[in-house]
N, C-alpha and C positions, 0 to 999 in steps of 0.2 A: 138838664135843661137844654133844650137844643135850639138855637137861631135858626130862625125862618130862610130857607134855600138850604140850610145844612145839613147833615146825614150824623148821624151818628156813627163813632170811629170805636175802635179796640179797648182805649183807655176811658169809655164813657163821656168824652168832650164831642168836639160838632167839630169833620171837617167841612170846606169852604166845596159847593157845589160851583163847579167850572162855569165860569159865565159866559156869552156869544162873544164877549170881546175876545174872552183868552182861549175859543177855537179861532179866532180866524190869525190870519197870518201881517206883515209890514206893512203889504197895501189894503188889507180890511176884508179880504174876502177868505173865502174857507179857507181853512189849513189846507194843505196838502198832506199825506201821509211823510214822515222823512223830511218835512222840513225842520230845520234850524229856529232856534226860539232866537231873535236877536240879540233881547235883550242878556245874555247868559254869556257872563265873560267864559273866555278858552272855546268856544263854538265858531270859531274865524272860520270850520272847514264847511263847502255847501254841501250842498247832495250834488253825489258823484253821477258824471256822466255817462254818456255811452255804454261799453259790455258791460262795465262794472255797476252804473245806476239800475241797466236792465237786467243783470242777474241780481242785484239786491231787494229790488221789485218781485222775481221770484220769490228769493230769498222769506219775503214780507211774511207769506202763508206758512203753514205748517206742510198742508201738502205739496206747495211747492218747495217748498223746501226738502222733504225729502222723493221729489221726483229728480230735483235738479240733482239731489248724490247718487241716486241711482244712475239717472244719465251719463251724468262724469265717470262714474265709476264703472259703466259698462265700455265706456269710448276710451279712457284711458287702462283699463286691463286688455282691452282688443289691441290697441298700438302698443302696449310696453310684451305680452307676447305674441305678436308677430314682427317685434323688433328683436324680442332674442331668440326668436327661429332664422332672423336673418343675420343674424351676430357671425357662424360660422363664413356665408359666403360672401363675397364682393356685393357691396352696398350700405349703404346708410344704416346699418342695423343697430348702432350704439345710437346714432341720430333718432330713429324713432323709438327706442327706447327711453329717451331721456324726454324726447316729447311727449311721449304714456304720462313718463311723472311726472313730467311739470301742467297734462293737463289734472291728473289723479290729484298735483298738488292745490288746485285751485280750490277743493272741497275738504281733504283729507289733511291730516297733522304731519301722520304718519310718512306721508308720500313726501312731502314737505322735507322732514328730516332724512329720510333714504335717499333723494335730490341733492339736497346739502352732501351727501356724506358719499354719493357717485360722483359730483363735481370734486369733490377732494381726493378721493382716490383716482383718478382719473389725471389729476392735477398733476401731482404727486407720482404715479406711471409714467405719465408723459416725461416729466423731467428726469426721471430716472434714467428710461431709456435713452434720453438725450445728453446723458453723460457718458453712456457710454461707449466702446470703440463701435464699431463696422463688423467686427464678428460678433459682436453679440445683437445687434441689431440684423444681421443676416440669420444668424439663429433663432429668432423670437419670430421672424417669417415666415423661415421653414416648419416651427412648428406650430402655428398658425395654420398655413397651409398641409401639413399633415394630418391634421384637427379638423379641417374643413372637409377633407379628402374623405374621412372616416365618417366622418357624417352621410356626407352623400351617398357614401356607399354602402354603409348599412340603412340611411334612409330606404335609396331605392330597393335597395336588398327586403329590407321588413315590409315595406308597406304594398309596394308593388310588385314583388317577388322578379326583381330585374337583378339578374346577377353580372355588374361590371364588367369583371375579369372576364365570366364564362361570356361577353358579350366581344369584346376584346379577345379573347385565342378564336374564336369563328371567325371574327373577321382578318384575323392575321392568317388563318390558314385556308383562305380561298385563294 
């Protein structure tokens, strides 16, 4: 037996067909997508604003939703490595590294926890090194910059076929 406006449900009873009052919203007019039912205790929080209301409006779709993890996910792999191609020389290369994952992290889990787990190791180096003397703080420099040196030079070496040294004894022997 089904009541008039109702549908028939799984268990054979009649659910209740949504009425114009219980689409519209507080002031009476349409709902909005994402809004808050008032009456529903634990719902205190609105619909969020600015980046976050307007990436959750992506969010909304299916294909927006997976165009926006493609997006993040091509913009944070492009910064997190060309921040650790810039790790060996002078410059912000840990900085934009960690800026990759905290944008990687605004979509992914993953990026989320390797974030967490580079801010603690980091945490954790930092204090290390901060306990200890001046020679071992001059050593962690030096090899740093040894590490840097070696890069560069087989950088140039491999890719552009520019050999350092052999560029250096020519200009010492003019």
């Amino acid at each position: 037996m089904t009541i008039s406006g109702g549908t028939p449900d799984a268990r054979g009873g009649t659910a209740r067909q949504p009425r114009a009052a219980d689409l519209r919203g507080e002031t009476g007019g349409p709902s909005v997508a994402g809004d808050e039912d008032p009456g529903h205790a634990g719902d205190a929080t609105a619909r969020r604003s600015g980046i976050q209301g307007w990436l959750d409006g992506i969010r909304s779709t299916r294909t927006g939703h997976l165009t926006l993890k493609f997006v993040i996910g091509v913009i944070g792999a492009v910064l997190v490595i060309g921040g650790l191609i810039m790790v060996p020389f002078p410059g912000p290369g840990w900085l934009v590294v960690f800026a990759g994952l905290a944008v990687l992290a605004t979509e992914f889990h993953w990026a989320r926890r390797l974030l967490e787990f580079g801010r603690r190791t980091l945490a954790a180096w930092t204090a290390w090194l901060g306990r200890r003397g001046w020679t071992v703080r001059i050593l962690v420099v030096l090899a740093a910059a040894v590490a840097a040196a070696a890069i560069v030079y087989y950088g140039l070496k491999l890719s552009l076929d520019i050999d350092l040294i052999e560029e250096a004894r020519r200009l010492l022997d003019r």
